[in-house]
C-alpha positions as CSV (number, residue, x, y, z in Angstrom):
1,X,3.4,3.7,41.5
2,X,5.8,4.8,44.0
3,X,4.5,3.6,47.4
4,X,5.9,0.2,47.1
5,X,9.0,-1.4,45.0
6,X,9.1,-3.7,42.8
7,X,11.1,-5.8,44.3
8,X,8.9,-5.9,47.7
9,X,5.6,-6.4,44.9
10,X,6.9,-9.2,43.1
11,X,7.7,-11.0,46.6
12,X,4.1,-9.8,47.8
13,X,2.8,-11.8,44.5
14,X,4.8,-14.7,45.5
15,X,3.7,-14.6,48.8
16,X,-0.5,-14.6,47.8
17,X,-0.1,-17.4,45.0
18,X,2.0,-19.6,47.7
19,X,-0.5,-18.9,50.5
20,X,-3.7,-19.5,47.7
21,X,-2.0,-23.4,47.5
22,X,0.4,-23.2,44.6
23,X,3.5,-25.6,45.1
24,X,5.9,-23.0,43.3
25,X,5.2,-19.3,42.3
26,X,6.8,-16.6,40.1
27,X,6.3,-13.1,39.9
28,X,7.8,-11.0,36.7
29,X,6.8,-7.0,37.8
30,X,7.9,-4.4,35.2
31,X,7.6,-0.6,35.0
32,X,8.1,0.8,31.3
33,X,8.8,4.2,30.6
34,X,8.6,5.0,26.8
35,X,8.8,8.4,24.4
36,X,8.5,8.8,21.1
37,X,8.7,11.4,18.5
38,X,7.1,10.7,15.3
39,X,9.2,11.9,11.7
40,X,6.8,13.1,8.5
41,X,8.5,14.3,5.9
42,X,8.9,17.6,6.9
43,X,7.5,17.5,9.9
44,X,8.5,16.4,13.3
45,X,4.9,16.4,14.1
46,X,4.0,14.5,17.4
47,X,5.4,13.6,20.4
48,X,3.7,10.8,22.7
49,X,4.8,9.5,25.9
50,X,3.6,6.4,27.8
51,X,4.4,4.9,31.1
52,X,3.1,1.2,31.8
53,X,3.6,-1.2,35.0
54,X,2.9,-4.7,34.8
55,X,2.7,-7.6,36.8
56,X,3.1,-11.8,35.7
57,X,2.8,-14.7,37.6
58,X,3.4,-18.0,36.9
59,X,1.8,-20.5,39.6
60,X,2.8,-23.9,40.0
61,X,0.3,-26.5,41.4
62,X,1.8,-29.9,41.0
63,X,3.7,-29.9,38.0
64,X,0.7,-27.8,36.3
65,X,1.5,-24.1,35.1
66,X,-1.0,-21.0,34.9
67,X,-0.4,-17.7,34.2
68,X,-1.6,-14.7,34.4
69,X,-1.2,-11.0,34.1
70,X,-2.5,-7.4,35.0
71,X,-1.4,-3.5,33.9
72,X,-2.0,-2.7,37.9
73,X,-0.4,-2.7,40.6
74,X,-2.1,-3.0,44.3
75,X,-3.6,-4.7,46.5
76,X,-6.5,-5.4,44.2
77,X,-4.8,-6.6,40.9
78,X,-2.4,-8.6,43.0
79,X,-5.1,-10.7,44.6
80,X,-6.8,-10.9,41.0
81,X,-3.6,-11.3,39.3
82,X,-2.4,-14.2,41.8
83,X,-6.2,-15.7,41.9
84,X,-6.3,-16.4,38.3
85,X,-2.7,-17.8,37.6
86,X,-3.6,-20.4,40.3
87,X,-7.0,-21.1,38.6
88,X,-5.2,-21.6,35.2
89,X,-2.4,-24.0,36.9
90,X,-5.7,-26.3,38.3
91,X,-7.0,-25.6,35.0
92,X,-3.9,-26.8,32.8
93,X,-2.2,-30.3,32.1
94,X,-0.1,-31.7,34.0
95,X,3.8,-31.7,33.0
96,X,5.1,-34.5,33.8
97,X,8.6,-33.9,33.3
98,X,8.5,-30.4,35.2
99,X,11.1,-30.1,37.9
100,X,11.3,-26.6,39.1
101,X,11.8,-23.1,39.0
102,X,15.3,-22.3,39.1
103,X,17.4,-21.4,42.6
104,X,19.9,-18.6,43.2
105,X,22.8,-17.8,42.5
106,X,25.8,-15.0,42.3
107,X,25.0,-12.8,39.0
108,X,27.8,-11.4,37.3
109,X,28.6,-7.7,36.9
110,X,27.5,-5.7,33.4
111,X,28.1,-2.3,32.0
112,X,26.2,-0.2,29.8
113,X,23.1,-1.1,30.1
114,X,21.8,2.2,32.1
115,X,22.9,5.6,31.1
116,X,21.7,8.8,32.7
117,X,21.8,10.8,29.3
118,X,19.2,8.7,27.9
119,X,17.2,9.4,31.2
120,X,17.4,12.6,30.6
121,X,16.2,13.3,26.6
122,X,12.6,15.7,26.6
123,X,10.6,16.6,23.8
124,X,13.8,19.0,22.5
125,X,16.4,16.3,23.4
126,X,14.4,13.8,21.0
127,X,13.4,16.5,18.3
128,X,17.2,18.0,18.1
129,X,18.3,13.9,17.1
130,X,15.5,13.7,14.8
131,X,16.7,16.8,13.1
132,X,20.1,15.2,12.7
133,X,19.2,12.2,11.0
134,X,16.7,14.0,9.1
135,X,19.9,16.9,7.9
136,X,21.9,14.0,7.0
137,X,19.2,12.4,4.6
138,X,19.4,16.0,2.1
139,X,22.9,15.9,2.6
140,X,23.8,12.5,1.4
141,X,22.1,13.2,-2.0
142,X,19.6,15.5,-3.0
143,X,17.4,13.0,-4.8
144,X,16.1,11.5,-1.7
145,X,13.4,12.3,0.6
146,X,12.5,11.0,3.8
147,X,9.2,9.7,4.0
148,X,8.8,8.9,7.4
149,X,10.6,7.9,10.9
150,X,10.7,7.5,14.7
151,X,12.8,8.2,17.4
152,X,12.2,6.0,20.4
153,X,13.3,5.8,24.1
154,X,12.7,3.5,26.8
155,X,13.4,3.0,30.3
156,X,12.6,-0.1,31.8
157,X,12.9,-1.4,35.1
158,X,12.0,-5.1,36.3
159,X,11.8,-7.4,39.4
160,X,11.6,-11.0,39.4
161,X,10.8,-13.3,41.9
162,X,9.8,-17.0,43.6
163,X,9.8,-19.1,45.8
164,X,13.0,-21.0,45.3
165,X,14.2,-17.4,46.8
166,X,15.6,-15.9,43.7
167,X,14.4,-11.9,44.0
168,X,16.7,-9.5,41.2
169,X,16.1,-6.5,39.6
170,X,17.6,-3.7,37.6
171,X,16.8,-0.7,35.1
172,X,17.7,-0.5,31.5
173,X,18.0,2.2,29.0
174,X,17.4,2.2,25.2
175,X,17.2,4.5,22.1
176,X,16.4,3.5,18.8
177,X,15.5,5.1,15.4
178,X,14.4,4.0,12.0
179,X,14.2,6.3,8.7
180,X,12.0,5.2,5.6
181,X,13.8,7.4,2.1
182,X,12.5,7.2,-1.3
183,X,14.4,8.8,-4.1
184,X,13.6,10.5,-7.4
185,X,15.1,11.5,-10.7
186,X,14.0,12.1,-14.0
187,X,10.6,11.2,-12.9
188,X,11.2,7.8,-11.6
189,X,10.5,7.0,-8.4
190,X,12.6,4.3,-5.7
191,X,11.7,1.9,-4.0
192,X,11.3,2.3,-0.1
193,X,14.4,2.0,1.6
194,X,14.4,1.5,5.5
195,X,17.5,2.4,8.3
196,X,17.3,1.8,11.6
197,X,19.9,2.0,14.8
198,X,19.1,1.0,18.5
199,X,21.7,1.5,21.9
200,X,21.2,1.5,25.4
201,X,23.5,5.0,25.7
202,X,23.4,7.9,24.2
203,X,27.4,8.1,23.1
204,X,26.8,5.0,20.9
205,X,23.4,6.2,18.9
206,X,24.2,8.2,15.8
207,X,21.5,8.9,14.4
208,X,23.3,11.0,11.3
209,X,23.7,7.0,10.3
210,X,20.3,6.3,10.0
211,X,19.8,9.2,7.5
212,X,22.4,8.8,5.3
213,X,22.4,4.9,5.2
214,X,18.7,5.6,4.6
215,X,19.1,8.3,1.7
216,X,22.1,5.9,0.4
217,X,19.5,2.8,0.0
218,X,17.3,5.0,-2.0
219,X,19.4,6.3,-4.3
220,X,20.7,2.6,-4.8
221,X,17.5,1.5,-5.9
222,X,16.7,3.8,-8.9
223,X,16.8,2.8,-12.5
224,X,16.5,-1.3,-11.8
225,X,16.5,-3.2,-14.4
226,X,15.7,-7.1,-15.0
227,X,18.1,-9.6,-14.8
228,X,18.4,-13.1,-16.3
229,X,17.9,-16.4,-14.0
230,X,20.9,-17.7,-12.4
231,X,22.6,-19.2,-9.5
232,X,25.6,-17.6,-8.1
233,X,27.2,-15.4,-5.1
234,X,24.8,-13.2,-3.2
235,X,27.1,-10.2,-0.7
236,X,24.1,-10.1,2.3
237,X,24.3,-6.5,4.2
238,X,23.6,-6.5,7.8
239,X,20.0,-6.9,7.9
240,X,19.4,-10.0,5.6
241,X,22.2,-11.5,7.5
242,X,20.5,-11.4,10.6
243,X,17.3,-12.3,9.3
244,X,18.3,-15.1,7.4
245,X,21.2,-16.7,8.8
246,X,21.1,-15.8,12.7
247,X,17.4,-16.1,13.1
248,X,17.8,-20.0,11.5
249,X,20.5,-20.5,13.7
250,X,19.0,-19.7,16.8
251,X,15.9,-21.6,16.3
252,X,18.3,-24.7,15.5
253,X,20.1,-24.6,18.9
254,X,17.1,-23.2,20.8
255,X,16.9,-26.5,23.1
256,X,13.2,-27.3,23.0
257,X,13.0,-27.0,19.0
258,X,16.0,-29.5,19.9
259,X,14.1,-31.5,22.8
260,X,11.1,-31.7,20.3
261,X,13.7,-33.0,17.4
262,X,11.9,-29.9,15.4
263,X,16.1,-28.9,15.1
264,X,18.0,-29.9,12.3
265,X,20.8,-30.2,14.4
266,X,19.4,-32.1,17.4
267,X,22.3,-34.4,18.2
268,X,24.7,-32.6,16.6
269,X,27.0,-31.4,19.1
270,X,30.6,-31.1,17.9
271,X,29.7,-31.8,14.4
272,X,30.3,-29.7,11.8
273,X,27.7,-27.1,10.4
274,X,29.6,-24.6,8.4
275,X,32.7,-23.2,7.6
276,X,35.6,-23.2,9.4
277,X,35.3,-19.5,9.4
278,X,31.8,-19.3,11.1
279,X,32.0,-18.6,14.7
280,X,29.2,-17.4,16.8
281,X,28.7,-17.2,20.5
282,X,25.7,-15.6,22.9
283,X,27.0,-13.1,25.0
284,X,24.5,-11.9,28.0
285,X,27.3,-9.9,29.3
286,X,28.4,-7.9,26.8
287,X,28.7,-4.2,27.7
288,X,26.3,-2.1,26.4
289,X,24.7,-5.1,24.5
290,X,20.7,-4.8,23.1
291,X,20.2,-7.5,25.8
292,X,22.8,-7.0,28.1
293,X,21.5,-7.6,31.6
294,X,23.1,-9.7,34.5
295,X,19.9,-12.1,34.7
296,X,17.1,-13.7,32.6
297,X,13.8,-13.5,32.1
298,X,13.6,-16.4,35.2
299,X,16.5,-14.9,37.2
300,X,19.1,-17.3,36.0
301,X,22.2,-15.5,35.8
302,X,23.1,-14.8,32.2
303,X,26.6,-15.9,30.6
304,X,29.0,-16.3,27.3
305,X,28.0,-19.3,25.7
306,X,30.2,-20.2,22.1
307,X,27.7,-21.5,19.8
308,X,29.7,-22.4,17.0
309,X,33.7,-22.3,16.7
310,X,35.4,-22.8,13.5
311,X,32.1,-24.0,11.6
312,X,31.7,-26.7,14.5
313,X,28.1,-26.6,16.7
314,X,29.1,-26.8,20.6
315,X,26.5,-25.9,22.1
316,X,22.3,-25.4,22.7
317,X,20.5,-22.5,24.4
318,X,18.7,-23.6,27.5
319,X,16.0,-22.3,29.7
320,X,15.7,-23.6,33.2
321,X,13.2,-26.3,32.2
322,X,14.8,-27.7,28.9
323,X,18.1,-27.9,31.0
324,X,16.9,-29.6,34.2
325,X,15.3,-32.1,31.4
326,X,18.4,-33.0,31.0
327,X,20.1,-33.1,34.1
328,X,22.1,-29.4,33.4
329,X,22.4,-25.6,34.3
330,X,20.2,-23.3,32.2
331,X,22.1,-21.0,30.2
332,X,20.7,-18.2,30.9
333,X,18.6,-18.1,28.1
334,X,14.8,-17.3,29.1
335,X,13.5,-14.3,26.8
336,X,11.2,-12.5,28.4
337,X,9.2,-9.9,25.9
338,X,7.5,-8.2,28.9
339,X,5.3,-9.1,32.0
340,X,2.6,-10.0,29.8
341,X,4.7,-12.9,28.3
342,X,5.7,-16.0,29.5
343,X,9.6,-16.9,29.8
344,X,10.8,-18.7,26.7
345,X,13.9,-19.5,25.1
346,X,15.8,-16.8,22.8
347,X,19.3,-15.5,22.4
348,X,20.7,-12.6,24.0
349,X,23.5,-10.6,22.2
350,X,24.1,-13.6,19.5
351,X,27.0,-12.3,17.9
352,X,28.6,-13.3,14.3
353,X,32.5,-12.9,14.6
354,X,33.6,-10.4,12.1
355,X,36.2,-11.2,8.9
356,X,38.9,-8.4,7.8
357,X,37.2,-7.1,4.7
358,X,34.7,-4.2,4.3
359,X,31.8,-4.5,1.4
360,X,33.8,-2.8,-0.7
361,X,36.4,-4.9,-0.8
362,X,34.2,-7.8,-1.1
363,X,32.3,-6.2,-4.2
364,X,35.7,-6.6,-5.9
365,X,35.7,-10.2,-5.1
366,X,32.3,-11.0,-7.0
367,X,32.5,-12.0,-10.6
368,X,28.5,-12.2,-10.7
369,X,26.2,-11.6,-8.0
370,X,23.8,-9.5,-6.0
371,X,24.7,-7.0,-3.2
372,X,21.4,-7.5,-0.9
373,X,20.2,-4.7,1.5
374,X,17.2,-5.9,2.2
375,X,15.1,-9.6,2.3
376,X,11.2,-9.6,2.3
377,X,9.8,-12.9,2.2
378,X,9.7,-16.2,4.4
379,X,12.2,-18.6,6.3
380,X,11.5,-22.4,7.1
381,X,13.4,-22.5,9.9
382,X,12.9,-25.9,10.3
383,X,14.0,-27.5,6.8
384,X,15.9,-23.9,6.2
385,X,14.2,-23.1,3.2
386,X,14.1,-19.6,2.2
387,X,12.6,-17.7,-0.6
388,X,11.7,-14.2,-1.3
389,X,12.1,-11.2,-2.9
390,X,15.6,-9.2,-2.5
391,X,15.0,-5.2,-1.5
392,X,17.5,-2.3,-2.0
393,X,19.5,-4.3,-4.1
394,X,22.0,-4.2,-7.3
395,X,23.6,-6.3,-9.4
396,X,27.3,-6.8,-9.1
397,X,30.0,-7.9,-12.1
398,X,33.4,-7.8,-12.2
399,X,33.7,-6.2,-9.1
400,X,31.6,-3.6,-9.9
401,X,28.6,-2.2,-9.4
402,X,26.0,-2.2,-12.7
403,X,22.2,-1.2,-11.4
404,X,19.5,-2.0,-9.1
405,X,17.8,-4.9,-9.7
406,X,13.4,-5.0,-10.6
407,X,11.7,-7.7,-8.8
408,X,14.1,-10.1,-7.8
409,X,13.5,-13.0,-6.3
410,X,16.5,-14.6,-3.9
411,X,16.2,-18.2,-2.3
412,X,18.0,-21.6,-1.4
413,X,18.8,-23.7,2.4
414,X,20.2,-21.8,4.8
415,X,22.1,-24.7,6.3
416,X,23.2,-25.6,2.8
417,X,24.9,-22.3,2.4
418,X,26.6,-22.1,5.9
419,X,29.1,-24.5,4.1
420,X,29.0,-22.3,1.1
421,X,30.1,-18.6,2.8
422,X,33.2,-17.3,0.8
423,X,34.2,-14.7,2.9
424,X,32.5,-12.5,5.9
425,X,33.1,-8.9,6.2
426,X,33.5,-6.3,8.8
427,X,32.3,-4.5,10.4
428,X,30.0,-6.2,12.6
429,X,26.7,-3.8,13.5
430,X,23.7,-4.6,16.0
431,X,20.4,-5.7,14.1
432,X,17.5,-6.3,16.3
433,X,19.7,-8.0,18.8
434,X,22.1,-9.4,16.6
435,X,25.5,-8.6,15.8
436,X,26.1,-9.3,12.5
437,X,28.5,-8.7,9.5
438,X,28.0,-8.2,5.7
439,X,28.7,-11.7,4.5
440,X,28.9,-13.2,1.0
441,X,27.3,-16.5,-0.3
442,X,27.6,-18.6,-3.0
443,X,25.1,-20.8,-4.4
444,X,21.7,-19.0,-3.9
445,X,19.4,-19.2,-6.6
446,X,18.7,-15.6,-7.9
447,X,15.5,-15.2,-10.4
448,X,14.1,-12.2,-11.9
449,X,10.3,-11.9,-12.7
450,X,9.4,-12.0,-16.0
C-alpha cells in the first residue's frame, strides 16, 4: 500500500467522517512491519514475517464518541471505516464534559528511535543473533538448557490526523528477544527461568545478555529449599521492580484513575509518597527510549514530566481530555497500543533514577532476606495490595547467598513500602518500557508453603 501515504490517508479519513456530519474527526493510520524467528532448543526452526496496515477513527458528533477500525486501506474500507465510527458516535452517550480534540503545536526533536541496521536484519541477520544468545546460554554453565525463545523485529510507521489540523507522522524501529533456560544436575530439574531485552537500534541489543542472564536464573533456582515465615528485606531485580512498583505508580498518577478518585493519591500533589530517595520522571524524549517518539497517540507533543522528586508526588499524567477537564495542557501522555485501540492514558519512558550500588553490593547489606528475580501473582493497584509467589529466587543471610527458595510466597502494600526502600541500586535496565533498578525493601511479608 504504496499508492497513497499515510499522511494524505489519514487526512482523506478525516475529510469523509467531517463531510458524513461528525463535529470533530480523528484518523490514527499505521503500517507494521514485523519478523520473527522462533528458538527450540536446538533448533532455530521457523521464521515468519507479517506486514499489517491499519486504519482508526474516532468521530465526534456532539460530544458523543465512536470508533471504529479496518486492516485496509482504500477507498472502500475508508468509506466503511469512516461510516461506522460516525454510526457508533450517534449510537453512544453523550459526554458531557468533552471539550475537544487537541490543536497543534511545534513537536520537539528525538533521536534513536529509527535505525537503518534494524531495517536491514533478513532471515540470516536474525538467525546469526539468535545463535549468539543461544552460544552464550552453554557458555554461562553447562547445566542449563534453553528451552525456548524469540527474536523479534518491528518497523512501524504511523500518521495521525483531525480536524483541529494536527497531521504527524514518523517510523520507528525495534528489536527484542526473550530466552526461557531450565537447568539440571544430579537429576533435579529448575525451575523456568525467563530473559528478555528490547531496543529500537541494533548497537544497543545484546542479545549474548539474554542467554547468560537466562542460563544464570536457572542455575540460581536449583536445589530450593523451604524456608520459615517471616517478615523482613526483600533485594527486587529489574523485573519485579517494574512490575510491582512502577506499574502501581503509574496507575496512581494516571489522571482519570485520579479524576475518578480510583487513585490513592488523588489530591496529593506535593505531598510526600516515599523516600526521599525515590525520584521518577516520564521522559517521551529520551533518545533511543522503548517509547521515544516526538508525539502521542493524539498528536500532542510528548515531553519530560518529573513524577516524583525526593519521595515527593508532583505531578499526574494527562491525556488531552483529563487535562482540558481541568483547564490544562495534556502531557503528552495518550498510549496508543495500535490503530485498533483507542488513545488512553499510559507512561512513556517512566524512568526510576538509579542509586550507586550494584546487587552485589546490596547482597552484603541484607542480614535476612530474599533476592527476587522474578514475581508471579496479582497487584491491587488501587489499595496496592500485592501477593504472590516469588520466581528465580534465593534466600540471602549475612550477606550471602544460601539457596533457592521452594514455593515462596512474597506480599505486602506497595505504597506502604515506598516509605520502606533501604537503598536502590544500579544499574538502571529497560523492562517493558520501564527503566528500572534492582531495589531493596524492607518489610514484605515472605511465607513458604508448607
Amino acid at each position: 500500500m504504496k499508492e497513497i501515504s499515510l499522511h494524505e490517508f489519514a487526512g482523506k479519513a478525516v475529510r469523509k467522517a467531517q463531510n458524513l456530519g461528525s463535529t470533530e474527526a480523528e484518523a490514527y493510520v499505521e503500517h507494521r512491519r514485523v519478523m520473527e524467528l522462533f528458538m527450540e532448543r536446538e533448533d532455530f526452526k521457523t521464521f515468519r514475517m507479517k506486514e499489517h496496515f491499519g486504519v482508526g477513527v474516532r468521530s465526534i458528533v456532539d460530544k458523543r464518541i465512536g470508533f471504529s477500525h479496518i486492516s485496509r486501506l482504500s477507498d472502500e474500507s475508508l468509506e466503511e471505516v469512516c461510516k461506522a465510527a460516525f454510526k457508533n458516535a450517534k449510537l453512544s452517550p453523550r459526554l458531557e464534559d468533552w471539550i475537544s480534540l487537541p490543536s497543534p503545536k511545534p513537536l520537539p526533536k528525538v533521536e534513536g528511535i529509527y535505525d537503518d541496521q534494524v531495517v536491514m536484519l533478513d532471515e540470516a541477520g536474525l538467525v546469526e543473533l539468535a545463535k549468539r544468545a543461544y552460544d552464550a546460554v552453554y557458555e554461562t554453565d553447562g547445566r542449563a538448557h534453553l528451552d525456548d525463545g524469540k527474536i523479534t523485529v518491528e518497523i512501524v510507521e504511523r500518521a495521525i490526523c483531525n480536524s483541529n489540523g494536527i497531521l504527524v507522522g514518523d517510523e520507528g524501529t525495534w528489536i527484542s528477544g526473550y530466552i526461557t533456560c531450565i537447568a539440571s544436575e544430579n537429576g533435579e530439574v529448575s525451575s523456568f527461568a525467563y530473559t528478555s531485552r528490547s531496543a529500537r537500534r541494533l548497537v544497543d541489543f545484546k542479545p549474548e545478555d539474554i542467554g547468560s542472564e537466562a542460563a544464570k536464573l536457572a542455575v540460581r533456582s536449583l536445589h530450593p529449599k523451604r524456608i520459615e515465615p517471616f517478615k523482613g528485606k526483600v533485594l527486587f531485580e529489574w523485573t519485579p521492580t517494574a512490575r510491582l512498583l512502577l506499574s502501581a505508580i503509574a496507575y496512581s498518577v494516571n489522571a482519570e484513575m485520579v479524576q475518578r478518585k480510583s487513585s490513592l493519591w488523588a489530591g496529593k500533589i506535593n505531598s510526600k509518597v516515599a523516600v526521599d530517595m525515590l525520584e521518577i520522571v516520564d521522559d517521551g524524549l529520551l533518545p533511543a527510549g522503548l517509547s521515544t517518539s516526538s508525539f502521542d497517540g493524539e498528536g500532542v507533543r510528548r515531553q519530560k514530566t518529573p513524577i516524583i522528586m525526593s519521595g515527593t508526588l508532583k505531578n499526574y499524567l494527562y491525556d488531552s481530555y483529563t487535562a482540558y477537564k481541568e483547564g490544562r495542557e495534556s502531557t503528552g501522555n495518550a498510549g496508543r497500543g495500535e490503530y485498533s485501540t483507542t488513545p488512553s492514558i499510559s507512561p512513556s519512558n517512566m524512568i526510576l533514577k538509579e542509586g550507586g550500588k550494584s546487587i552485589d553490593d546490596l547482597i552484603l547489606e541484607m542480614d535476612k532476606g530474599l533476592l527476587v528475580g522474578r514475581f508471579s501473582g496479582n497487584l491491587n493497584p488501587s489499595s496496592g495490595i500485592f501477593s504472590g509467589i516469588a520466581k528465580q529466587s534465593v534466600y540471602v543471610e549475612n550477606g550471602e547467598i544460601k539457596h533457592a527458595v521452594k514455593e515462596t510466597m512474597i506480599s505486602g502494600n506497595i505504597y506502604q513500602l515506598l516509605n520502606n526502600i533501604v537503598e536502590i541500586g544500579k544499574p538502571v535496565r529497560p523492562v517493558y518500557s520501564a527503566y528500572v533498578p534492582p531495589i531493596l525493601i524492607d518489610g514484605v511479608n515472605i511465607v513458604s508453603k508448607s
